[in-house]
C-alpha positions as CSV (number, residue, x, y, z in Angstrom):
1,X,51.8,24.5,-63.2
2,X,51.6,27.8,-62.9
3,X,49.5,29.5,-59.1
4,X,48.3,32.9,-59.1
5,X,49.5,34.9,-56.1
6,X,46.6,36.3,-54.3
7,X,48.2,39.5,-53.2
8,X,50.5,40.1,-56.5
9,X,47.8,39.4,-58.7
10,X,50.0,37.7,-61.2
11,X,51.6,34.3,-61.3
12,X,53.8,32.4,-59.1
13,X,56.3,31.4,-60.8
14,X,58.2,28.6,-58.2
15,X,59.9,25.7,-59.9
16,X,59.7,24.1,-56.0
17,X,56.1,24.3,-55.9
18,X,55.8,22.8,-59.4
19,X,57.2,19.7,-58.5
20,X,55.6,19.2,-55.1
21,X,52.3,19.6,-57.1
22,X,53.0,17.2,-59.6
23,X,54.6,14.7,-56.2
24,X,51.2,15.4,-54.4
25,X,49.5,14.4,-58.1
26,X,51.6,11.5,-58.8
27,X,51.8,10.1,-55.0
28,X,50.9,6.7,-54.4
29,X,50.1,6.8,-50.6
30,X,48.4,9.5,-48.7
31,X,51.7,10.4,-46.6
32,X,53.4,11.4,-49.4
33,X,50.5,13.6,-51.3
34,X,49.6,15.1,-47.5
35,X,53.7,16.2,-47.1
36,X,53.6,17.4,-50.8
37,X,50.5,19.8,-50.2
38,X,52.1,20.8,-46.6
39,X,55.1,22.0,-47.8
40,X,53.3,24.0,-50.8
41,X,51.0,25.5,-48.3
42,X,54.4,26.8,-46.2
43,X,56.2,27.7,-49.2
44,X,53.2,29.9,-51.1
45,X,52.0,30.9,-47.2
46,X,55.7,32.7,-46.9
47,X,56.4,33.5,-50.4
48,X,53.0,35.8,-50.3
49,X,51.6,35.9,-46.8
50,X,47.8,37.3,-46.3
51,X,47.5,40.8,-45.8
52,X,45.2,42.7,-43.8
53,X,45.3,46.3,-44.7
54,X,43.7,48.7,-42.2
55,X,43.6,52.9,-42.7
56,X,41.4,55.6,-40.9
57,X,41.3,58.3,-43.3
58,X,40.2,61.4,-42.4
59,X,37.0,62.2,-44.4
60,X,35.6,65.8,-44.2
61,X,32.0,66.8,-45.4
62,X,30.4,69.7,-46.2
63,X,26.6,69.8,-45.9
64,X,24.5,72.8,-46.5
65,X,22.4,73.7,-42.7
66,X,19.1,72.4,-44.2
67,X,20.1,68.7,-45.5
68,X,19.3,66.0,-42.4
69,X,19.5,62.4,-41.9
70,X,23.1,62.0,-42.8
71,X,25.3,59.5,-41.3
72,X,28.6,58.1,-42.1
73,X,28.4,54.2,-43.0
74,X,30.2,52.3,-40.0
75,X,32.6,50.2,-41.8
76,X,33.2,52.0,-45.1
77,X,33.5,55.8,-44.6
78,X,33.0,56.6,-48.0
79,X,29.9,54.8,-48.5
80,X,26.6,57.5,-48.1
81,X,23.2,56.3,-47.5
82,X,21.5,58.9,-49.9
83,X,18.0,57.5,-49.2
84,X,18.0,58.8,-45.0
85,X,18.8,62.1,-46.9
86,X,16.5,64.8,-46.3
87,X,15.9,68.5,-47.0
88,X,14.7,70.3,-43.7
89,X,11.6,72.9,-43.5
């Protein structure tokens, strides 16, 4: 069996995970298939572990002196709200 690696996007390829998968899918009490499934989650939990990537780039923008209303999205920086955009008098 063949799990795709969330952060690689390609597959994990473990030959240890294979056969606590096929354990956990041929157990025959729940001990074993819980272990089985434990120690897949710790194996494929350190093999690619989540990843929370964080930046603050520097974002610099050049509006002409009669455009109003803009405002930089607070979450995604590069996201504009084009509809609040207005031309001044």
């Amino acid at each position: 069996m063949r799990c795709l690696g969330l952060r690689q996007r390609r597959p994990l390829l473990n030959e240890r995970v294979d056969e606590l998968l096929a354990s956990a899918q041929n157990a025959t009490d729940e001990a074993t298939y819980l272990q089985a499934l434990a120690d897949v989650q710790q194996i494929v939990a350190y093999d690619d572990p989540a990843g929370i990537y964080f930046a603050l780039p520097e974002w610099i923008t050049v509006l002409r002196a009669d455009i109003g209303g803009f405002a930089l999205h607070p979450v995604v920086s590069s996201r504009l709200d084009y509809h609040s955009l207005y031309r001044k008098a």
